[in-house]
VEXDREN-2710 file (C-alpha; in Angstrom, 1 decimal):
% VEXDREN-2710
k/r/px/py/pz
1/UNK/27.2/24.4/1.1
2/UNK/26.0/24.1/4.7
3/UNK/25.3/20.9/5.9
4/UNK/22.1/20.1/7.1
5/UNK/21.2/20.0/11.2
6/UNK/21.6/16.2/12.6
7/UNK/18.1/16.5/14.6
8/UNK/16.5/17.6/11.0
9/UNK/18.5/14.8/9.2
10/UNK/17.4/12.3/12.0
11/UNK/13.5/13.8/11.3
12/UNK/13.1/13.3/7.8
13/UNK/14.6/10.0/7.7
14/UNK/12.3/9.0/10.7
15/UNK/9.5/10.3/8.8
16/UNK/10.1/9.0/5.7
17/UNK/11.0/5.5/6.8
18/UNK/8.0/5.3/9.1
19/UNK/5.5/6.9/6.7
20/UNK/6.9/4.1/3.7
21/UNK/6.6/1.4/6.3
22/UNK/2.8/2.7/7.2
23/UNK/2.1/2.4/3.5
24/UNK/3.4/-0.6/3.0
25/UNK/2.4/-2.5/5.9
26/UNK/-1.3/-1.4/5.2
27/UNK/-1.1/-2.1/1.7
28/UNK/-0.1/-5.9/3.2
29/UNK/-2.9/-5.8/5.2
30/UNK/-5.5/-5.0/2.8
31/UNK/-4.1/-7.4/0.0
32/UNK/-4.2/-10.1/2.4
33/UNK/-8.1/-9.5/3.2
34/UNK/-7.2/-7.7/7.0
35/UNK/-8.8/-4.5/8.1
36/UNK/-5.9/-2.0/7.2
37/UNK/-6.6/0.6/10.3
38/UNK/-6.7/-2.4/12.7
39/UNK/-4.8/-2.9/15.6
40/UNK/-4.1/0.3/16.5
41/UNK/-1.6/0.6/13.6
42/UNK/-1.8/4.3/13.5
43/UNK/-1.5/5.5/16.7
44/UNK/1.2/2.7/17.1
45/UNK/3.5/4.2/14.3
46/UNK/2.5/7.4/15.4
47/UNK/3.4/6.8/19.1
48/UNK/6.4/5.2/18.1
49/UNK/7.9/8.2/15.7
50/UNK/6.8/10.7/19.0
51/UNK/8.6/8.9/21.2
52/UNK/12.1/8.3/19.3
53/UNK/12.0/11.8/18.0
54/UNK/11.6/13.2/21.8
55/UNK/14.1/10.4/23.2
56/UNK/16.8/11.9/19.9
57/UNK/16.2/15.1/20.8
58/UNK/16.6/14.9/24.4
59/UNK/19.9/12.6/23.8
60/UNK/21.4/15.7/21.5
61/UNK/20.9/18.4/23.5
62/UNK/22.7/16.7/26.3
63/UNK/25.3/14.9/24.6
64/UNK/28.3/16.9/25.8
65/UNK/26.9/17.5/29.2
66/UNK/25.8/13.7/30.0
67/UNK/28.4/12.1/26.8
68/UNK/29.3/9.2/29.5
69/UNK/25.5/8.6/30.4
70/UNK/24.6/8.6/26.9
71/UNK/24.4/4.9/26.3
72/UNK/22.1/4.2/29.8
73/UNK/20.2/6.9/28.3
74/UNK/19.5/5.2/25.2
75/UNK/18.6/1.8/27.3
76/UNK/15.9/4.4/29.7
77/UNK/14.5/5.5/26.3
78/UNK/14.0/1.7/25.2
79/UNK/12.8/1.2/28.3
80/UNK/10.2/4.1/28.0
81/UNK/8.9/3.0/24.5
82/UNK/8.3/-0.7/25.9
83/UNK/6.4/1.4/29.0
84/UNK/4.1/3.0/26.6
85/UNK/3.7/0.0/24.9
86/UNK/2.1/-2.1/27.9
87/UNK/0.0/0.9/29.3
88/UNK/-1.5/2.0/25.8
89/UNK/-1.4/-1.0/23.6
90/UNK/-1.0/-4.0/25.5
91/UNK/-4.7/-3.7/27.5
92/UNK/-6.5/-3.6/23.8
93/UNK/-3.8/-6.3/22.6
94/UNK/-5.4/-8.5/25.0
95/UNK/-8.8/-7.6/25.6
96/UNK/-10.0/-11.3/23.4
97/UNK/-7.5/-12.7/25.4
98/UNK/-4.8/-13.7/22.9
99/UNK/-2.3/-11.5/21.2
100/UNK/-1.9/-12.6/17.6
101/UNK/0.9/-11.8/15.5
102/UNK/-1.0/-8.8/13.8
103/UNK/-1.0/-7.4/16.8
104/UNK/2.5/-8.0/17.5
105/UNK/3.5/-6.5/14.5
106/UNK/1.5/-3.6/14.4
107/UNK/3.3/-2.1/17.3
108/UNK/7.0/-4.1/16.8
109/UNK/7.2/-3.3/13.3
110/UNK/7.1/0.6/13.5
111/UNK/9.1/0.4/17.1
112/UNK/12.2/-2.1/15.7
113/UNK/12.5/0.6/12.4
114/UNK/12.5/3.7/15.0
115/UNK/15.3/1.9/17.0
116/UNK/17.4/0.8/13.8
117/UNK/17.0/4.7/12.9
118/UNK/17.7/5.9/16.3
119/UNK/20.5/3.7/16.9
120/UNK/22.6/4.7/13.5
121/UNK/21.6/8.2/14.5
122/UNK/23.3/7.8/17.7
123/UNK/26.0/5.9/16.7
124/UNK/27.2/8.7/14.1
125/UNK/26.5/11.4/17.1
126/UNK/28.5/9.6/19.3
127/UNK/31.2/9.3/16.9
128/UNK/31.1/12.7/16.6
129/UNK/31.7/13.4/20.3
130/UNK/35.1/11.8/20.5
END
């Protein structure tokens, strides 16, 4: 039985986490009386599943080559994702002003689930590399 690629196994858990957390936090939203495509919440999850797929796939290809670079890596891809969070989201975030906490959490939810998903991912590629 072949086992299956770690950049598809990182995918489908990526997608399936993302797309049961999209579900569910709009569900929230509507039960709780909120506009459930508010916020930005789409393009935010959608943004943030892009970006941590792109960052994982960049960090595979060039594990061996850069394996003790690896971990600054991973910071520079934080670091990107909180980049693209203050030139896309941040501006409509603040245009009354204020950034309330369902604005907060419609970009933080879907980018703290990528990271715990990215970051296991990792962990077990890194392990892997020793």
């Amino acid at each position: 039985m072949s086992k299956t690629h770690p950049v598809i196994s990182f995918s489908l858990v990526l997608i399936f986490s993302l797309g049961l957390s999209f579900f569910t936090h709009t569900v929230l939203l509507q039960n709780m009386g909120l506009p459930k495509e508010g916020n930005l919440i789409a393009l935010s999850y959608l943004v943030n599943g892009a970006l941590v797929t792109v960052i994982y796939i960049a960090l595979f290809i060039f594990r061996h080559k850069l394996k003790n670079q690896i971990g600054f890596l991973f910071i520079a891809g934080s670091l990107l994702k909180l980049i693209c969070f203050f030139l896309l989201f941040y501006p409509a975030y603040k245009e009354d002003g204020e950034m309330d906490s369902m604005e907060f959490a419609a970009f933080f939810v879907p980018y703290c689930i990528s990271l715990v998903i990215e970051t296991i991912f990792m962990v077990k590629m890194l392990k892997k590399l020793d």
